[in-house]
N, C-alpha and C positions, 0 to 999 in steps of 0.2 A: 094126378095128372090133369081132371078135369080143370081142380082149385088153380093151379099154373098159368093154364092156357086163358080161363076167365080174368085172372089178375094181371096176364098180359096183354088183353085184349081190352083191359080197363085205362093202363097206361098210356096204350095206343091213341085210347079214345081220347085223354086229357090232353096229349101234345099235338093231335087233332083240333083243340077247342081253340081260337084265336083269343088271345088275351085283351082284354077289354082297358079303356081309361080315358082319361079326360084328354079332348083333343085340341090339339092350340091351333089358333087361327093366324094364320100366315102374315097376314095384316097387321093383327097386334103384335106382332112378333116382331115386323119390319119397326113398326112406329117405338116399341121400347128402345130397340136396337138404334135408331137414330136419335132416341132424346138421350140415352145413355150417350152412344160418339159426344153428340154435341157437350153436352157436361162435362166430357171428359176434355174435349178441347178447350172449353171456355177455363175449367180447374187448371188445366195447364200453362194454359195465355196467363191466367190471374197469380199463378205460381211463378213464373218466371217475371212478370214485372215485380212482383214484391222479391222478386232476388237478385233484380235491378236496380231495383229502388235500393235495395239493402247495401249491394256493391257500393252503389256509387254517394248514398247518399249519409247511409248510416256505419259502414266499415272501415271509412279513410279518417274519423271521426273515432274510432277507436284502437287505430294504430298508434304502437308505441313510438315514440321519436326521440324520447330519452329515457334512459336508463343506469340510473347508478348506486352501486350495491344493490342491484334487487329493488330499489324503488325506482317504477316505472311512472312515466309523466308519458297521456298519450293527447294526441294532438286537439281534439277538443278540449283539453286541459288547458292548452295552451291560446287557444281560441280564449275560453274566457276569461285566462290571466289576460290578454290580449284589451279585453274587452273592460276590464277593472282597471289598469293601466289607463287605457284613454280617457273613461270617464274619470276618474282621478286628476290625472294630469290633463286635460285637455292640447296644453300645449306640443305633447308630443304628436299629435298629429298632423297640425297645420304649421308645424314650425318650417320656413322655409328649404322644399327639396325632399321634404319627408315624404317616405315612400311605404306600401304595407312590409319590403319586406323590413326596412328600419325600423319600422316600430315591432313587427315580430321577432328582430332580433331584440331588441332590449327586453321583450318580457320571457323570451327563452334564456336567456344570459338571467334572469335574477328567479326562475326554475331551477337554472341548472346550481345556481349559489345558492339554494336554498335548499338544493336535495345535497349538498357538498357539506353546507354548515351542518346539517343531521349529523351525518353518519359523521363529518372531520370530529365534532366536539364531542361523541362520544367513544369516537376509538383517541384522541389526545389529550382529551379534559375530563375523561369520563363523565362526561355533560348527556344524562338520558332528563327529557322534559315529559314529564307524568301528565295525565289528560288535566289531573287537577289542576295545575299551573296554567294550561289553555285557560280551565272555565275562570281562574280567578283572574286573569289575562280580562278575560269578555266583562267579568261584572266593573274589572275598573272603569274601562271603556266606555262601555254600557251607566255607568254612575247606580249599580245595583250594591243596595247594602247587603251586606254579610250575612246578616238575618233573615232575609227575603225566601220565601216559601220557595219552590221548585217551582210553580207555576210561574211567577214572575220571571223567575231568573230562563223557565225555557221562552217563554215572551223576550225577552232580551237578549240570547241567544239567536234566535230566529230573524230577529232584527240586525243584528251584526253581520251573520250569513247573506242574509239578503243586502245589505249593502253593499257587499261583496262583488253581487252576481256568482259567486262560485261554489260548486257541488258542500255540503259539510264536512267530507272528508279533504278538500282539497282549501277549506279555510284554516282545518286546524292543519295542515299539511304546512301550508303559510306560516300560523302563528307559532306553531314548534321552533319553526327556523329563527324567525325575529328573536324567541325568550330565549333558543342556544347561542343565537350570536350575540345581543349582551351580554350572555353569561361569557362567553370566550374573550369578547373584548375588557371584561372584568378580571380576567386570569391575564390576559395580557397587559391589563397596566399594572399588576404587582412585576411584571416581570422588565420596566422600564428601568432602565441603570441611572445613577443620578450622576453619570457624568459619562460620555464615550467620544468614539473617532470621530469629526464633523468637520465639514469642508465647507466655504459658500464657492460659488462659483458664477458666471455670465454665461449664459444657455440662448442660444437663438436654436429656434425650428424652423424648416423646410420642409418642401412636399415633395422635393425633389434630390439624388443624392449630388446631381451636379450645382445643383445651386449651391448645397452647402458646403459640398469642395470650391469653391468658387468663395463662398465669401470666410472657410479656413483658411484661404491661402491670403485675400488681402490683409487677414488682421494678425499672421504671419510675418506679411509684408511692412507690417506698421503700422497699417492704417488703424485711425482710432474705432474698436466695437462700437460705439453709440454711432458711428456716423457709418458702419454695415451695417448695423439694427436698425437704423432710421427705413432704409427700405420696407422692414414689414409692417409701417405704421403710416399711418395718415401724415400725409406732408406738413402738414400743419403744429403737429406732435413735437411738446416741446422735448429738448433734450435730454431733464433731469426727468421726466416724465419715463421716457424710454429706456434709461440708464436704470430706473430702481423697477421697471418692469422685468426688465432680463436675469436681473442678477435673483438668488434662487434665497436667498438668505444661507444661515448656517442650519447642514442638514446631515440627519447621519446617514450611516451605509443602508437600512434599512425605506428613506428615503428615497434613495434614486433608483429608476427602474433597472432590473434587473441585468440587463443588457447591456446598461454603461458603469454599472457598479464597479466591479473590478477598475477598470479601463481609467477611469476618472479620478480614483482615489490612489490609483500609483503616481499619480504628475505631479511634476512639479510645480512651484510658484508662478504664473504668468504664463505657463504651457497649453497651448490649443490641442484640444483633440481634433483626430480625425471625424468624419461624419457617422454619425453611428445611428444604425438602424432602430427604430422604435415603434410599439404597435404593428410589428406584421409587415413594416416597412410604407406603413403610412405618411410615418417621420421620419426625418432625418435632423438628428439634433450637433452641434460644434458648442462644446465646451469649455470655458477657460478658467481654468483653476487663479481664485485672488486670495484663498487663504485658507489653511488646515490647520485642526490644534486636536493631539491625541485623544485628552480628556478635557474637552471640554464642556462645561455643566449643561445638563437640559434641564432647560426654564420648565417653569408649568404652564408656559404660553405652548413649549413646544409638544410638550405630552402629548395632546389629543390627536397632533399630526402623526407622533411618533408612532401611536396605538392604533392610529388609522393603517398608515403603511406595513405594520407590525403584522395587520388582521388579511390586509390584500396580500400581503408575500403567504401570508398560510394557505389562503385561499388560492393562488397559482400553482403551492407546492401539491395540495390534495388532488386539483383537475391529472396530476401524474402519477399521484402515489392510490390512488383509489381505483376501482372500477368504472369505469366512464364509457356507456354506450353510445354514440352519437348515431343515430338513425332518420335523424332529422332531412330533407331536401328542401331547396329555394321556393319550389313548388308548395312543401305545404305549407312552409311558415305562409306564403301568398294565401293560400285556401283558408288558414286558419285566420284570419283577420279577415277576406270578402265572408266568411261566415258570419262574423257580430258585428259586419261594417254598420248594418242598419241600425245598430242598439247603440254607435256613441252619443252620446249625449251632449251634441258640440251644438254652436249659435247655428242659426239657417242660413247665414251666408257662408259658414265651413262645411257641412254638411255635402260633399260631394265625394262621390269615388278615390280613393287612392291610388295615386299609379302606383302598376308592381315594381317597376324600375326608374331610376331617374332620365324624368325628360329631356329632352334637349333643350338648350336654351338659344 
């Protein structure tokens, strides 16, 4: 009983004893406490500019804008096809009226035919181009022999890129397309007939669809075409001048734009067409048929025309039969060209900003 009340009175004693330990000073405590805050502000300030920065400067820069089959072109892509384009051609920037989004549309349009050629030539020509074909692509170019170490030939490689301006995936991206679309335009002149349907015809355009009701109905009327064609030519324009201008030569179905194909090729001899829409309604074209022959032979002057329009009619048929993402707005084609406005490589007196849109005059 003793042992009990001792060992309870030993208990008693310990939670009696105040526990001892190191004690903080209220002061240091406040001053951690506020360089802590402040850090934590200052990380946070520094956190949201770099995800402003990111927003605005580096995310609109990797949005996709096109997309077909599965290959994606994102808008920095397009920036510096943009930017290879100008310095290439120079002339497409200061050509009179030229605007950023003109020239963003021309280097989206030959994206969007170069992601088209891909996949068209190997879903119709079974046309797949192997990396090797790039590199022997670059050594022609490049003037690298055959035998040349790997050192030389990546020096020459590196130099092809950079003339470029564009990422290395997005040059062999390029050169795939250029070596499938010879190859198709090669499948398509075995596929030339040496003889088919061909019409010539006298073609005037308009911008307008009453003008060109307007000037169907005088040569309706009787009046002579060269002296209704004389209107869209300088006054001074002699008339055999203007007569071998209009007239289209002899051409096949393949030839005339899609839109007047049919339409044109059912008339008769001497018959005007109605105005018929062209380009999205750009144009307005009046046709007169002066002569058709079922099989008539195609020259070898005409082949390259024939292969050309053979290769555009494929190329409008896939924009429908393929996957085609259009993601693109006016806006960024704008944004992707003020992004390498500074990098064209034009004379000091072109050197100026691009309007977005065309100015008044």
């Amino acid at each position: 009983m003793a042992s009990k009340e001792r060992a309870a009175g030993k208990i008693e004693r310990q939670r009696a004893v105040p526990r001892t330990g190191p004690r903080v000073d209220p002061e240091r405590l406040n001053y951690y406490l506020l360089v802590g805050g402040v850090g934590a502000v200052i990380a946070l300030v520094i956190l949201l500019l770099a995800f402003g920065y990111y927003q605005t400067q580096i995310a609109p820069g990797h949005k996709v804008v096109l997309e077909v089959e599965g290959t994606k072109i994102t808008r920095d892509h397009l920036s510096r096809r943009i930017r290879m384009l100008v310095n290439q051609n120079p002339s497409v920037a200061f050509q009179r009226g030229s605007t950023a989004l003109d020239i963003a549309n021309v280097a989206y349009d030959e994206l969007l035919r170069d992601a088209l050629v891909i996949h068209g030539a190997a879903r119709d020509y079974g046309v797949y181009v192997a990396d090797a074909e790039i590199d022997d692509r670059v050594r022609i170019q490049q003037s690298v022999p055959s035998n040349a170490d790997a050192r030389t030939f990546a020096a020459a490689y590196r130099r092809a890129v950079e003339a470029t301006g564009l990422t290395p995936s997005e040059f062999r991206f390029m050169t795939r397309a250029d070596i499938a679309e010879q190859r198709v335009r090669d499948e398509l002149q075995k596929q030339v007939p040496a003889s088919a349907l061909q019409a010539n015809f006298r073609l005037l355009r308009y911008g307008t669809e009453d003008e060109a009701k307007k000037a169907a109905e005088r040569i309706r009327n009787g009046e002579d075409i060269v002296a209704v064609a004389k209107e869209l030519f300088a006054e001074d324009t002699d008339p055999s001048v203007i007569q071998n201008s209009i007239e289209t030569g002899w051409v096949t179905k393949d030839q005339v734009p899609a839109e007047a194909r049919d339409i044109i090729f059912d008339m008769s001899f001497g018959q005007v067409s109605d105005p018929i829409s062209l380009q999205n309604g750009a144009v307005y074209a009046v046709y007169q048929l002066i002569g058709k022959e079922e099989n008539r032979p195609i020259t070898d002057e005409q082949r390259p025309r024939v292969v050309a329009a053979m290769f555009d009619n494929w190329i409008a048929g896939l924009r429908e039969q393929l996957s085609v993402r259009e993601r693109i707005t006016d806006e960024d084609k704008v944004e992707a060209v003020t992004k390498v406005q500074d990098d064209f490589k034009l004379p000091g007196s072109r050197r100026r900003p691009l309007p977005a849109e065309p100015q008044a005059v």
